[in-house]
Each structure stands twice: as structure tokens, then as C-alpha cells.
C-alpha positions as CSV (number, residue, x, y, z in Angstrom):
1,X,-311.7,74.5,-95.0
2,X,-309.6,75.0,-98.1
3,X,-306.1,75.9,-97.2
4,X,-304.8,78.7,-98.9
5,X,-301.2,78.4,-101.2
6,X,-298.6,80.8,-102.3
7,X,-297.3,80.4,-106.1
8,X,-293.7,82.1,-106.0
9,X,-293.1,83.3,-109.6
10,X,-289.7,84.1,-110.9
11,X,-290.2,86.0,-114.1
12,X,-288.7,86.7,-117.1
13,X,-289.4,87.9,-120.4
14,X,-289.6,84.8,-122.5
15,X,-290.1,82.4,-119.4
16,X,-291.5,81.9,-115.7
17,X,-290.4,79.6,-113.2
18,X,-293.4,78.7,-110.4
19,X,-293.1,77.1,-107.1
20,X,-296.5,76.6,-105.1
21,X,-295.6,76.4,-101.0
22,X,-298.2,76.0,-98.5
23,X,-297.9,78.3,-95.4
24,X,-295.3,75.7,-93.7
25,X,-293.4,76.4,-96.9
26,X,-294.2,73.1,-97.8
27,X,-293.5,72.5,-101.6
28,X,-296.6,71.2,-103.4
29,X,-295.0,71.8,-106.8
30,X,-293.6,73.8,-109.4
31,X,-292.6,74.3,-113.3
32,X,-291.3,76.3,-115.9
33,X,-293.5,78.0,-118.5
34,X,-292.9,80.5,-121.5
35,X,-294.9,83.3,-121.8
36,X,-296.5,82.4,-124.7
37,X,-300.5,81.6,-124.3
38,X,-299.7,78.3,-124.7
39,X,-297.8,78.3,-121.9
40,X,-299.7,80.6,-119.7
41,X,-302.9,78.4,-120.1
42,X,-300.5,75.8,-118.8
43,X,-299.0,77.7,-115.9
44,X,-303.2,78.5,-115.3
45,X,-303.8,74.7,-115.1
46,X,-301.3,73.2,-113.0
47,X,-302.4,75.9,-110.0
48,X,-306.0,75.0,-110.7
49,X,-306.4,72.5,-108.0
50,X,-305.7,75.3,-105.2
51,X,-308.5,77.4,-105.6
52,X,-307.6,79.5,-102.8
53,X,-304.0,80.6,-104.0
54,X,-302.4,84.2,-104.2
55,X,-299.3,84.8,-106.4
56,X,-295.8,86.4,-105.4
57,X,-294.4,88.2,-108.5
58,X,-290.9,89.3,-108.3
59,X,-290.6,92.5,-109.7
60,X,-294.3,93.3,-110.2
61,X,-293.2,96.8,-111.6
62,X,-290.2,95.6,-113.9
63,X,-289.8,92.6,-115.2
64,X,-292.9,90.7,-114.1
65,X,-295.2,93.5,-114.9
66,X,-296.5,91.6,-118.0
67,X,-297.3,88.4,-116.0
68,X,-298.8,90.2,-113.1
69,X,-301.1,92.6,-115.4
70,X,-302.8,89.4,-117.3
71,X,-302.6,87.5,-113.5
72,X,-304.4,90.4,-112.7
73,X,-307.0,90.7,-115.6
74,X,-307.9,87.1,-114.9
75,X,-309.1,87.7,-111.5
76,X,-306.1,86.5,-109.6
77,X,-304.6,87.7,-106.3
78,X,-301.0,89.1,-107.2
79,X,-298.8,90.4,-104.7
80,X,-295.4,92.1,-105.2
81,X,-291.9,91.0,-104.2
82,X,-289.1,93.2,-103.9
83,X,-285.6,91.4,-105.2
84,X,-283.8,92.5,-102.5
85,X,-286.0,90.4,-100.0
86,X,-286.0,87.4,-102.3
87,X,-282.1,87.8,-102.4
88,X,-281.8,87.9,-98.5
89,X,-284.0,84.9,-98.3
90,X,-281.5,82.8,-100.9
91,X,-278.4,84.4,-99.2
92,X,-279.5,82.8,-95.8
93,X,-280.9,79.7,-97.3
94,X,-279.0,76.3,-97.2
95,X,-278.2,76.6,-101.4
96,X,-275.4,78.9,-100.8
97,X,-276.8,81.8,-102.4
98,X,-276.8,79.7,-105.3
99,X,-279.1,81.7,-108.1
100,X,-281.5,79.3,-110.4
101,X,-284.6,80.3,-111.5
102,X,-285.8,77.1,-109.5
103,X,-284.3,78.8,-106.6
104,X,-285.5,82.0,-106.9
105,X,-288.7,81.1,-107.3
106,X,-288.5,79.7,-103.8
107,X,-287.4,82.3,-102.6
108,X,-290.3,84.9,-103.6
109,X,-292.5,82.3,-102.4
110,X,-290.9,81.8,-99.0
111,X,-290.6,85.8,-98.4
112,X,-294.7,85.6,-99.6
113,X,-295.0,83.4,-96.9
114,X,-293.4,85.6,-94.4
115,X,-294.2,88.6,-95.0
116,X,-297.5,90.2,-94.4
117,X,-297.2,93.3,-95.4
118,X,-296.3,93.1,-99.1
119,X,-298.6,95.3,-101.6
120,X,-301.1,94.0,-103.2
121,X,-301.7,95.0,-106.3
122,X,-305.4,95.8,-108.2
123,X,-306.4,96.5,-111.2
124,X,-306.1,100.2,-112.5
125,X,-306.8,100.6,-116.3
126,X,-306.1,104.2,-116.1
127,X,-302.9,104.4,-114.0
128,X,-301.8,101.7,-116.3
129,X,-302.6,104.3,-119.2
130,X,-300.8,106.9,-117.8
131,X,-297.6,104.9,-117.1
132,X,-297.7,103.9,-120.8
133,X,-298.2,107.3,-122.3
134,X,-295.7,108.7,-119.7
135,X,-293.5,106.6,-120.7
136,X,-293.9,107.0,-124.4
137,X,-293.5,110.8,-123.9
138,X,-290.2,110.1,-122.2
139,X,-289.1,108.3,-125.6
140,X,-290.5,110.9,-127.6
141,X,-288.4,113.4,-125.6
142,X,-285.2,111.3,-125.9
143,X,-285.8,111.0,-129.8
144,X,-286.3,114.8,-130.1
145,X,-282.7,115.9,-128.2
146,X,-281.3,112.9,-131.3
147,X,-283.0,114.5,-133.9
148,X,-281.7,118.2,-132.7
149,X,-278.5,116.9,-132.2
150,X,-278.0,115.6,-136.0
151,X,-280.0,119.0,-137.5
152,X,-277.5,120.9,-135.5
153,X,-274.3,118.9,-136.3
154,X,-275.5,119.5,-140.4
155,X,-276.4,123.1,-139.8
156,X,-272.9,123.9,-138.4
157,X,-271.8,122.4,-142.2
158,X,-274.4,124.0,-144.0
159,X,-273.5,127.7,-141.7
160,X,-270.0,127.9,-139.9
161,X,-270.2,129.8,-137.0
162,X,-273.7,130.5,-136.9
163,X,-275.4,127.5,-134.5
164,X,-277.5,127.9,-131.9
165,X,-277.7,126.9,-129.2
166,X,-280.9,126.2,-128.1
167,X,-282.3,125.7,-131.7
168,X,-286.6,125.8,-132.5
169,X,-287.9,124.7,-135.4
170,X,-288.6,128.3,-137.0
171,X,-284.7,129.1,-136.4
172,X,-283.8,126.2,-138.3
173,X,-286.7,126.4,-141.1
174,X,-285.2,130.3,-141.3
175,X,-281.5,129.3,-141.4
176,X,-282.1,126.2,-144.5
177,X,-283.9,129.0,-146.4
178,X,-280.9,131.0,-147.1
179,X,-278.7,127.5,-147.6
180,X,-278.4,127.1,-151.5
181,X,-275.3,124.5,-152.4
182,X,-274.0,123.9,-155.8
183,X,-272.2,120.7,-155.2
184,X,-273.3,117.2,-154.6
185,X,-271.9,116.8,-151.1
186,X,-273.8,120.1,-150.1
187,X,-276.9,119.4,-151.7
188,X,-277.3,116.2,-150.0
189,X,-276.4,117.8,-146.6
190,X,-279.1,120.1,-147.0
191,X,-281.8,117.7,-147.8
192,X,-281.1,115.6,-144.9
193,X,-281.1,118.6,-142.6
194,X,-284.4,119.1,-144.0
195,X,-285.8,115.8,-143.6
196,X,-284.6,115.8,-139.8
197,X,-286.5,119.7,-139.5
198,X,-289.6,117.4,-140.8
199,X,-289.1,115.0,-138.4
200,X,-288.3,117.3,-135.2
201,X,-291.7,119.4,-136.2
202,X,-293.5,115.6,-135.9
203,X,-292.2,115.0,-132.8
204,X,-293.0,118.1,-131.2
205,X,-296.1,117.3,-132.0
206,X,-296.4,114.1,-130.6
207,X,-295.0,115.2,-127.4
208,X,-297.5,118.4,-127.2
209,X,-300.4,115.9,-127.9
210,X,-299.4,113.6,-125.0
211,X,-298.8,116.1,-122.7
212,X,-302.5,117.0,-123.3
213,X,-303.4,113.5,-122.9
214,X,-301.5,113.7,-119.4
215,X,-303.1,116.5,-118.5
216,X,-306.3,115.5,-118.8
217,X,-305.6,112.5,-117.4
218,X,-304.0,113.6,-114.0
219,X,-307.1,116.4,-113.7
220,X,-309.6,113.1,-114.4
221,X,-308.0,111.4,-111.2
222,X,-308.7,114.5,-108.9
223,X,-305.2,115.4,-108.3
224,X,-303.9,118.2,-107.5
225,X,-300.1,117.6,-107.6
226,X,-300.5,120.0,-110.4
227,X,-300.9,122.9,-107.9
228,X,-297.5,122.2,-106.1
229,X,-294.6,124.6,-107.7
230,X,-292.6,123.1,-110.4
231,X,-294.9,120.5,-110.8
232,X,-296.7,119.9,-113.8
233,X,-298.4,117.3,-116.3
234,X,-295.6,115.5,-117.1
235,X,-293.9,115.1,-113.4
236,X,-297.4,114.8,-112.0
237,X,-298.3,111.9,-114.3
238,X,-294.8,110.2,-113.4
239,X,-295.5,110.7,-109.8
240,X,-299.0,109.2,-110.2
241,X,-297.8,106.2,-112.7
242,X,-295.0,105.2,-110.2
243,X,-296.5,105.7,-106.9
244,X,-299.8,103.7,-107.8
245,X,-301.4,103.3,-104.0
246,X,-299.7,106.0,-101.8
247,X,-301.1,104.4,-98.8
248,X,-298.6,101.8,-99.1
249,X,-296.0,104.2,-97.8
250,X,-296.2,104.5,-93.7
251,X,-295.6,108.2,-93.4
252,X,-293.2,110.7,-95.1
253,X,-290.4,109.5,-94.2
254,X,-290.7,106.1,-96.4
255,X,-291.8,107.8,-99.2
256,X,-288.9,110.0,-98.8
257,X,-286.8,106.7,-98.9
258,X,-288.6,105.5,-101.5
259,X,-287.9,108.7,-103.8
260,X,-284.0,108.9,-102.9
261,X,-284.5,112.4,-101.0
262,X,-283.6,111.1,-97.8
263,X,-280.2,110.7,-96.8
264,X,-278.3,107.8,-95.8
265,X,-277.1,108.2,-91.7
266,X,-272.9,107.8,-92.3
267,X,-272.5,108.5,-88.7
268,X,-269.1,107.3,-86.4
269,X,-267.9,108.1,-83.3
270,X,-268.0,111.9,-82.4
271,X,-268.7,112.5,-86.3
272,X,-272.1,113.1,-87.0
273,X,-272.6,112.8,-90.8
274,X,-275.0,111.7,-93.8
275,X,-274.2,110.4,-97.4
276,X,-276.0,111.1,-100.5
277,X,-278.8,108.2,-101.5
278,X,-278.7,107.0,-104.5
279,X,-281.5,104.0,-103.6
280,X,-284.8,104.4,-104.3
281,X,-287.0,105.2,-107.6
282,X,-284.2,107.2,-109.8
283,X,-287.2,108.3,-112.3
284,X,-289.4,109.8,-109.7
285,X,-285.8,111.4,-108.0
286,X,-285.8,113.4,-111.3
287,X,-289.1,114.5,-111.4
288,X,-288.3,116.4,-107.8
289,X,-285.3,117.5,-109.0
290,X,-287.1,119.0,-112.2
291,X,-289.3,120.8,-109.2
292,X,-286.8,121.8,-107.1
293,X,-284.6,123.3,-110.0
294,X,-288.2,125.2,-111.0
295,X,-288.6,126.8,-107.9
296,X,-285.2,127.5,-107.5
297,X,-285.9,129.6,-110.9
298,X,-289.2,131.5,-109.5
299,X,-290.1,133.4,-106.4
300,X,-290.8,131.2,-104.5
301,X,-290.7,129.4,-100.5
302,X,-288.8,127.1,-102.2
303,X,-286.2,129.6,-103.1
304,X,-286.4,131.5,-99.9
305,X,-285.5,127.8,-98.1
306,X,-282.8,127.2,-100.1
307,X,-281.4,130.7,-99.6
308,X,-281.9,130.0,-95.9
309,X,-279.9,127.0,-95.9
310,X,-277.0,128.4,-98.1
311,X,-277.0,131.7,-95.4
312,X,-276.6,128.5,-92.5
313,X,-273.3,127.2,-94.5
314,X,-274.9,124.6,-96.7
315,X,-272.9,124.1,-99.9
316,X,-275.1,124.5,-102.7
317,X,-275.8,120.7,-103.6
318,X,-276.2,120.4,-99.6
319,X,-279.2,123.0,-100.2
320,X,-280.9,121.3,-103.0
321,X,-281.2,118.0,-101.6
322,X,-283.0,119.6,-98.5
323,X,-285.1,121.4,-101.0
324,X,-285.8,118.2,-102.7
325,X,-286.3,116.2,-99.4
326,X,-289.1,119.4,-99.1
327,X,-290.4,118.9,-102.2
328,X,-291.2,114.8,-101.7
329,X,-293.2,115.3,-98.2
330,X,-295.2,118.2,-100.0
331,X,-295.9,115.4,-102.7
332,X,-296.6,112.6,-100.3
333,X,-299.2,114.9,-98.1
334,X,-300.9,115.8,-101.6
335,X,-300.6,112.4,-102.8
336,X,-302.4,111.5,-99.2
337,X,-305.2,114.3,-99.4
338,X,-306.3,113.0,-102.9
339,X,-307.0,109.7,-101.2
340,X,-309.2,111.7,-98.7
341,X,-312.9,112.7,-98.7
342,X,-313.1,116.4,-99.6
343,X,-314.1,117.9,-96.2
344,X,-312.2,115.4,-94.3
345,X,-308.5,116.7,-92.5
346,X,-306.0,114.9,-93.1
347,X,-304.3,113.6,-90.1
348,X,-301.2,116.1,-88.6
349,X,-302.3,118.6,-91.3
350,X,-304.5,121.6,-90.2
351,X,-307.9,122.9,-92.3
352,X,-307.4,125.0,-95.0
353,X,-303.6,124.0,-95.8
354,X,-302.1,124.5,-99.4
355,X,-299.6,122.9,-100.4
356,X,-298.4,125.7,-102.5
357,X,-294.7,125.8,-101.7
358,X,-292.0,122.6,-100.8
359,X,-291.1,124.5,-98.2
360,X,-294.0,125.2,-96.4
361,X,-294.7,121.5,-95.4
362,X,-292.6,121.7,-92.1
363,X,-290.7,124.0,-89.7
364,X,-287.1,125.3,-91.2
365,X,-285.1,124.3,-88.5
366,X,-284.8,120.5,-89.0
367,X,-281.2,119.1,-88.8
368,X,-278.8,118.7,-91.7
369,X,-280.3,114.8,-91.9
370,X,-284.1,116.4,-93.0
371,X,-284.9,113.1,-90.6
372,X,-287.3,113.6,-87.5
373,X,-285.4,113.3,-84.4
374,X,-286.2,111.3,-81.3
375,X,-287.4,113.8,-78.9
376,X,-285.6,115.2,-75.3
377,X,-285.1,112.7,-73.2
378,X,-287.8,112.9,-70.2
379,X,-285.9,112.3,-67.5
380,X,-281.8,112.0,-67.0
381,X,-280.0,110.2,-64.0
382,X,-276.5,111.1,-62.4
383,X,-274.3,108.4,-62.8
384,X,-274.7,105.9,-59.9
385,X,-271.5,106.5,-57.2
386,X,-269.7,103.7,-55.0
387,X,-271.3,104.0,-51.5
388,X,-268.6,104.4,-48.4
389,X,-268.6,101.5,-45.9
390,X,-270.8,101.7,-43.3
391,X,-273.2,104.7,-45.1
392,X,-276.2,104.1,-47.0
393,X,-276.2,104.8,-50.5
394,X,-277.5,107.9,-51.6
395,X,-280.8,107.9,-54.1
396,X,-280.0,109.0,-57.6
397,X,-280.7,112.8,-58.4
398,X,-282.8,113.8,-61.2
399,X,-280.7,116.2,-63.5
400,X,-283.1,117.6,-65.3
């Protein structure tokens, strides 16, 4: 029987540093390639003697997404490593948290080794398509707030006092038609501020093309993320694109964890208090908060929540981080019914929900944490008293 290796890969963008471990953590070698075909076809031959192998990227969604995807094309089995594990490994290791690429290598491999539990990941030409295009939209919507920025700055030359604020492209066509300078420096203003109005009208309409694209794209998957308030192309295809296999989350509460809605226990003594998270997937944070903020705009349950918790003494910000903690289980339950069967229930969810609210995914009076509580306590005991000499001890009353 062919015993199975793990190839720890430390990744980066020009090079990657291998170890191969058996499942004693055994070293049976390593090198360092560049990324360069040359030196993937290299990288492809030194493992080749292990037929059964499976390789632990580091970073599988950052900066060893490029390896893993052509691991992944060519058949292999790739499974991803979180940092911080491979950095608890090295801190406990005998290096003294030394950081090499030699040792960090190990260390993926060694957390490959023993961990079990560590996602797998699988080819998804699609999803892969969506991240790309999401993320080019998020580019083209970072360029477009540049270029307004600069047409604005050379209309307020061009027209003291009369900028706007929020500025469209037929307010600014309108406001360069009644611009006509005489003099070199006003001339040139003015054809600049028309050649960024050319460019903002392009990149509207790159971004309304690829949110078409997203739409389509999110409907072709069967999701129905789209139906949640606040929700729609652009956040769903985010959600999708980042999320990848939902069933990798155990239940709500990692997801929540995972998105940053969940808030950090800060408890001492008699003081029972939470902390703001700042942990977890930042991007997909947004995307809830660009939810919560919508429903917070429309009639809504979301809104009725949030004014609940503001009449219980909430501070505003309090309110909408348990809007947003809301907002994530809705999105986990919908991410977990697309995964389902149509016809089949999904488990702790009755026939015939919607999820058309955030705040109709669970009972209002959850504590200020938004974490599920341990439930009562079945049966309580007085506290055992000293027994008088010469008379039996007395058996413990039930308080309850």
C-alpha cells in the first residue's frame, strides 16, 4: 500500500518553498521553486515519486491562490492552511519562532498533518469568474469616486460656488456647456474636465455592464441571496465569491465569526461585557453593513429590530452590529438552503420560511452578546454543610 505524503507549500508571488512530510512528519524532502513554468514543471517532478500526495497551501485565498488554482487544474489534491495555524505551529516549535520560508513551509505541512478538518478545495470555474469580475467591479468603483473627485476639484475652478455634491454625468455635461474661458489657463482646465466627464461616462458603463454580468451570474447558481433586503448583485456575488463551500462553516455562529459580526466575549469579574471584532473577512463585513445600512433606509423588520434595540438602551452603533449579526445568520441559512434539494427542509428551519427580513431569522430577545447561551441549569445543589458530631449528615436538597 502506497503511503500517502503531505507537500507543505509556502508561497509567494515570485517563489514557493515545498517540504514533503510523511504522516510521522518525517521529512522526505523539499526545495524552492519560482513560479515560472519552468519552475513549476520542476516543483511537479520532484513530488512525482509520491503518487499519493495532497498539498497544504498557505493562504489558498491570498497569496497562494495562483499556485493552488493551477495545482488544482492539474488534478491535484490542495487543501488550505490558515497562517494563523502555521504561525502557532512555528511559535511552539523548537526554531524559536524563527520565520524562513524553509520553516514555514514546515510548518503548513506539519498543521496538514494534524489537522483533519482543513477545507479542501475543488475546482469551480464559475465562482472563480465571479470573484474576478467582483473584484474588477470593486476597481472600477474605486476609479470612478478618483475620476469624480478630479472633475469636481476642476469644476469648482471652472464655477465658484456652484459644486455639487453628489455630481452625475448630465450635471456636469450641463455645467461645462455654459464654461467658455478666454485664457490659456482656463481653456486648458476645461478640456481636462472634459476629458475626465469622457472617462467617468466609460466607467459607468463598465460598472453597469458587470453588474449585469453578476447578476446573471448569481441567478445561474440558483441563489437567492438576492431576495434578502439590502442585498443585491454586487453584495450577493461577494458573498458567493468569498464564501465558496458554505458547508465548511459548522452552524451560524462560525460564519458569524468568520464575517466579523460576532462579538468578541471581554468579560471579568462581575462585569459582563463584549468588544467590537475586527477579525474575520473585512470585505464580506462590508457587504452586511451595505445591507444593514439598506434596511435601516426602508420599511423594513430590519428597521423595526433596530428600533427595538435602540428603545432597550442600545447606543446606535450597539444597534447596528446586532442588526448586522442578523443580517449574517439570514445569509448563512440562505447560503445553506441553496445547497439543499428544493423540497427538502432544512434542518432547525420550518417549511415555507423566507428569509425576507435580517431580523426574522431568530427570536428578539437574545442577549447583548447575539451568542446562543448555554441553557438553565437542570438541577442546582445547596451548598454541602459541616455535619455535628455524633448526627448523620443530612442529604443535599434540590433547589430547584
Amino acid at each position: 500500500m502506497v503511503e500517502q505524503v503531505i507537500i507543505g507549500v509556502d508561497p509567494h508571488k515570485l517563489s514557493a518553498t515545498i517540504e514533503v512530510v510523511d504522516h510521522n512528519e518525517r521529512m522526505l524532502g523539499s526545495g524552492r521553486f519560482s513560479t515560472d513554468q519552468a519552475g513549476y514543471s520542476a516543483m511537479r517532478a520532484l513530488v512525482k515519486s509520491w503518487p499519493e500526495r495532497v498539498w497544504a497551501v498557505e493562504g489558498a485565498n491570498g497569496a497562494g491562490r495562483p499556485l493552488a488554482q493551477r495545482l488544482l487544474e492539474a488534478g491535484e489534491q490542495v487543501v488550505d492552511v490558515p497562517a494563523k495555524l502555521a504561525a502557532r505551529v512555528r511559535l511552539f516549535d523548537t526554531g524559536h519562532n524563527r520565520k524562513t520560508d524553509a520553516l514555514d513551509a514546515h510548518s503548513v505541512a506539519v498543521v496538514a498533518v494534524r489537522t483533519s478538518n482543513l477545507r479542501a478545495l475543488k475546482v469551480d470555474g464559475e465562482l472563480e469568474a465571479m470573484r474576478i469580475l467582483t473584484d474588477r467591479r470593486e476597481a472600477l468603483t474605486r476609479r470612478r469616486v478618483q475620476t469624480v473627485c478630479r472633475l469636481q476639484a476642476l469644476l469648482a475652478e471652472l464655477l465658484p460656488g456652484q459644486a455639487k455634491r453628489d455630481i452625475t454625468t448630465g450635471q456636469a455635461k450641463a455645467m461645462l456647456a455654459t464654461v467658455r474661458p478666454r485664457d490659456i489657463a482656463g481653456k486648458t482646465r476645461r478640456r481636462i474636465a472634459a476629458e475626465e466627464l469622457a472617462e467617468l461616462i466609460a466607467v459607468e458603463a463598465k460598472i453597469k455592464k458587470s453588474t449585469a454580468e453578476l447578476k446573471d451570474m448569481v441567478l445561474a447558481r440558483d441563489s437567492r441571496l438576492m431576495d434578502i433586503h439590502g442585498i443585491g448583485a454586487v453584495v450577493a456575488a461577494r458573498i458567493l465569491a468569498d464564501v465558496g463551500d458554505v458547508t465548511r462553516f459548522a452552524d451560524r455562529n462560525r460564519f458569524a465569526s468568520w464575517t466579523g459580526t460576532a462579538p468578541l466575549d471581554a468579560s471579568s469579574g462581575e462585569q459582563d461585557r463584549h468588544r467590537l471584532s475586527r477579525a474575520g473577512n473585512r470585505r464580506v463585513n462590508h457587504m452586511i453593513h451595505i445591507a444593514a445600512v439598506t434596511q435601516l433606509r426602508l420599511d423594513t423588520e430590519g428597521r423595526a429590530y433596530y428600533r427595538r434595540k435602540r428603545a432597550a438602551g442600545k447606543k446606535p452603533q450597539e444597534a447596528l452590529r446586532c442588526l448586522k449579526r442578523r443580517i449574517s445568520d439570514v445569509i448563512y441559512r440562505q447560503l445553506i438552503a441553496d445547497t439543499k434539494p428544493a423540497g427538502k427542509a432544512v434542518p432547525g428551519e420550518h417549511r415555507g420560511a423566507t428569509p425576507e427580513s435580517s431580523a426574522t431569522d431568530l427570536p428578539p430577545h437574545i442577549g447583548t452578546s447575539e451568542k446562543p447561551l448555554p441553557g438553565p441549569q437542570s438541577r442546582r445543589y445547596a451548598q454541602p454543610t459541616t455535619a455535628r458530631k455524633n448526627q448523620p449528615a443530612k442529604p443535599l436538597q434540590d433547589a430547584s
